[in-house]
C-alpha positions, 0 to 999 in steps of 0.5 A: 696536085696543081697544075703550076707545079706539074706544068713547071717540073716538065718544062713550062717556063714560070715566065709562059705559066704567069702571063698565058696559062695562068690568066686563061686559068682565072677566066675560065675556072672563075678562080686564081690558078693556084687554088685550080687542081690539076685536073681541071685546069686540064679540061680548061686547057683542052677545051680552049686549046685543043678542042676549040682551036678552029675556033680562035685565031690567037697569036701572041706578040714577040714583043710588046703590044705597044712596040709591035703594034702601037708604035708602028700604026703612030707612025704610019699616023704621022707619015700622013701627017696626023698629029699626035698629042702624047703625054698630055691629059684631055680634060674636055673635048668641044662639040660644033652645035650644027654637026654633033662632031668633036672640033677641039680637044682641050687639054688643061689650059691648052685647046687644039682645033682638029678635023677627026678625032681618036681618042686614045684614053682609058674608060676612067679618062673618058668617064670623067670628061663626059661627067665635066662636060654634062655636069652643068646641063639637066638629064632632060637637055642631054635627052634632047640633045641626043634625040636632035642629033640623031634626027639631024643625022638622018638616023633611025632608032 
């Protein structure tokens, strides 16, 4: 017998099995839920829900992350006077040489001076825009690179 079909008969909406049990399913028994019987679904569930739960602080949004998280800490944000720079795709970002800190975002053709930065952007995203901006130096220069700005913050390894 599996799971879904007994969560689902006594009551458990399809919306509830899809978005909560089902991917805590996966994660735990390393498998899709579907192919889980009900037997160990139920040690899984127990374990996270029942025998842990001092453990976890889980709270579930009645809504959206975006519209109940993201969206409000934007706002507060811009209440201070940041300004944000939506819809557009960063493509480099320039360091000043003397502090190792970002001092302009540039986006596509467009280039934005700014005193603290946030990087809202996917790993892919990120990714890419360390590959561009280091593609033209040699492993040796970016050790160094590194090295020197460590040092010049005082820091220690």
């Amino acid at each position: 017998m599996l799971l879904g079909k007994n969560m689902i008969q006594f009551g458990c909406s399809e919306r509830l099995y899809q978005g909560v049990f089902g991917p805590l399913l996966r994660v735990g028994l390393f498998a899709p839920e579907e192919l889980c019987s009900a037997a160990a679904s139920q040690g899984v569930l127990y374990y996270l829900i029942l025998a842990h739960q001092k453990h976890f602080d889980v709270v579930f949004c009645r809504g959206t992350a975006r519209e109940k998280i993201f969206e409000p800490w934007v706002e507060s944000l811009k209440a201070k006077g940041c300004e944000m720079l939506e819809d557009k795709k960063v493509t480099d970002i320039i360091f000043n040489e003397e502090t190792g800190c970002i001092t302009e975002v540039v986006c596509g053709k467009e280039t934005d001076s700014a005193d603290t930065v946030i990087l809202a952007v996917g790993i892919a995203t990120l990714q890419e825009i360390i590959k561009k901006r280091f593609a033209v130096l040699d492993f040796h220069y970016i050790v160094e690179y590194c090295l020197v700005q460590h040092y010049v913050r005082g820091e220690s390894f």
